[in-house]
C-alpha positions in Angstrom: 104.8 124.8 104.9 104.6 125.1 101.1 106.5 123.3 98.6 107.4 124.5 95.2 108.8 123.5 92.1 111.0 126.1 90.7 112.2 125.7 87.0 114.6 128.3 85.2 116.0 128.0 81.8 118.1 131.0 80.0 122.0 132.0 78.4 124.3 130.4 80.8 127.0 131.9 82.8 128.8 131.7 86.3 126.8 132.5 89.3 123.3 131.6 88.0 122.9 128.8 90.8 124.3 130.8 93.3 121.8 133.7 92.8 118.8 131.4 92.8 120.2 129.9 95.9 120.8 133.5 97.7 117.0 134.1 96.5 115.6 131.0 98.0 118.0 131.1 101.5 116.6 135.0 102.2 113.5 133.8 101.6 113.5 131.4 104.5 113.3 128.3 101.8 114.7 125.1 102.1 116.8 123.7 98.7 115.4 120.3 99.0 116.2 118.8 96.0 117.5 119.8 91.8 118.6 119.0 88.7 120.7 121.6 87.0 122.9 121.1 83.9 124.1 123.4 81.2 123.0 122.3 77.5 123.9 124.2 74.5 125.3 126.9 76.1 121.8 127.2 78.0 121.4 126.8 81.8 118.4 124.7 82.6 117.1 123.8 85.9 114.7 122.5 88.4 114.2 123.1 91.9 112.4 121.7 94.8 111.8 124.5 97.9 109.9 124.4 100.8 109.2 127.5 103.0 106.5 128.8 105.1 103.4 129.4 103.2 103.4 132.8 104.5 107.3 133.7 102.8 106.3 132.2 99.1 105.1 135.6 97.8 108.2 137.1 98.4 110.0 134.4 97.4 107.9 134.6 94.0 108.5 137.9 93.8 112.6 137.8 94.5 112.6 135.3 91.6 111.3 137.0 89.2 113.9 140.0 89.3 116.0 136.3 87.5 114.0 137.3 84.4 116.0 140.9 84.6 119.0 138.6 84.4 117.8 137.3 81.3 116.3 133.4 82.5 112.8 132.1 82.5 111.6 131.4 85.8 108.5 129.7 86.3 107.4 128.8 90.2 104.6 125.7 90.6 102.9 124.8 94.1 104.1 121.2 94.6 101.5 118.2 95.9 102.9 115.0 97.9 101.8 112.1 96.0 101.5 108.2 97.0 104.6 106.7 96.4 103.9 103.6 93.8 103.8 100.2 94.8 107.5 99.3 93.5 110.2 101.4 92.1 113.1 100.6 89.8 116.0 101.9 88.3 116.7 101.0 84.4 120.1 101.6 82.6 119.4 101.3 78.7 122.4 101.0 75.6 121.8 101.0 71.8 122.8 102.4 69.0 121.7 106.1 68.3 118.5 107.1 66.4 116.0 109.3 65.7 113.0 108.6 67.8 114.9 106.6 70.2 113.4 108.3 73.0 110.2 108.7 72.2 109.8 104.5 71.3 111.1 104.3 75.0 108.6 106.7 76.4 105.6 105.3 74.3 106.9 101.6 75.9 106.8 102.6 79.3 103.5 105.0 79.2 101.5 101.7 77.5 102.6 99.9 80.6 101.5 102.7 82.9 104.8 103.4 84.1 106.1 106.8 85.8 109.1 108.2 85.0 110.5 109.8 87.8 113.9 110.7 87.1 115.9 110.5 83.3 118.8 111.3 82.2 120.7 110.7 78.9 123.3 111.0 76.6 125.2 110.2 73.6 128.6 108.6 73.7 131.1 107.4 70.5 131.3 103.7 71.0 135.2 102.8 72.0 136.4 100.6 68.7 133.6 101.5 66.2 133.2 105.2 67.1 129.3 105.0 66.3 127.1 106.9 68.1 125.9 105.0 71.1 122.5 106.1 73.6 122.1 106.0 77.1 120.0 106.3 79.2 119.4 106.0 83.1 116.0 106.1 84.7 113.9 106.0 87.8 110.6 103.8 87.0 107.4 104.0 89.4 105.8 100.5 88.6 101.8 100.5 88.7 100.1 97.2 90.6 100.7 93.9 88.4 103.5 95.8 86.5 106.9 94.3 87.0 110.6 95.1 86.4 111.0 92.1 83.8 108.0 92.9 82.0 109.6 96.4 81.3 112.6 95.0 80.2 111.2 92.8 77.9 108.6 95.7 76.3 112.6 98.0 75.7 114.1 94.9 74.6 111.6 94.1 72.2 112.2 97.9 70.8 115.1 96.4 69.2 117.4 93.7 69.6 120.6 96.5 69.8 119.1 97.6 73.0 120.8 96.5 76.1 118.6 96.9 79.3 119.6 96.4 83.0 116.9 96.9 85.6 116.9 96.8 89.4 115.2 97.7 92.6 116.9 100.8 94.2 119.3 99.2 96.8 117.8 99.9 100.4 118.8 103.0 102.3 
């Protein structure tokens, strides 16, 4: 079995996930796991498939007819890596700036953490109206890394931050 990692970006409009689904599902594939969201008036997406090795050509090839459609559609053969030794979840508030995520990144690469998963967005604060960050992530920890010593690296980005981090509640 072959796993790939199926990312697609272009003008949105309805039926864009529902084509790439059709494409993967006559090609034998398994949707196993995506993030999808429409930005800008842009689609933008990221798919996880597995199918027998023996389909993804044709799978390759029924994607790229997408491209007619006006998206770019690039398919990467996916690896299984070792989990890391701990995994965490962060939630992080502060006032909006330029930068902001790229401190947060720099912070978390110097400790050797993965990201696995972000999201964020902006929000107006409810009495002040000021423009307010957040931002949700999945952390792998490295050995001798642990969830306090990340939040004290964000919260040391500035005291506005507000940082919340947790192990993922078991299954």
């Amino acid at each position: 079995m072959a796993s790939l990692v199926v990312s697609l970006a272009g003008p949105d409009r309805p039926g864009l996930v529902n084509a790439l689904s059709a494409r993967i599902a006559a090609a034998g594939g398994s949707w196993l796991d995506s993030r999808l969201a429409h930005l800008a008036g842009q689609f933008a997406g990221i798919v996880l498939v597995r199918l027998a090795d023996e389909q993804v050509a044709g799978l390759e090839a029924s994607l790229a007819g997408l491209t007619a459609e006006g998206l770019n559609v690039t398919v990467l053969a996916g690896t299984e890596t070792a989990p890391p030794t701990e995994q965490v979840t962060f939630a992080l508030t502060g006032n909006d700036r330029p930068g902001i995520v790229r401190d947060v990144t720099e912070t978390l690469r110097g400790l050797g953490v993965n990201i696995e998963d972000f999201s964020s967005h902006i929000e107006s604060a409810p009495f002040t109206g000021a423009e307010m960050f957040h931002a949700t992530a999945r952390l792998g920890l490295p050995q001798g890394v642990t969830a306090e010593a990340v939040s004290a690296a964000l919260e040391r980005l500035t005291a506005e931050f507000m940082v919340d981090i947790k192990a993922p509640e078991p299954a």
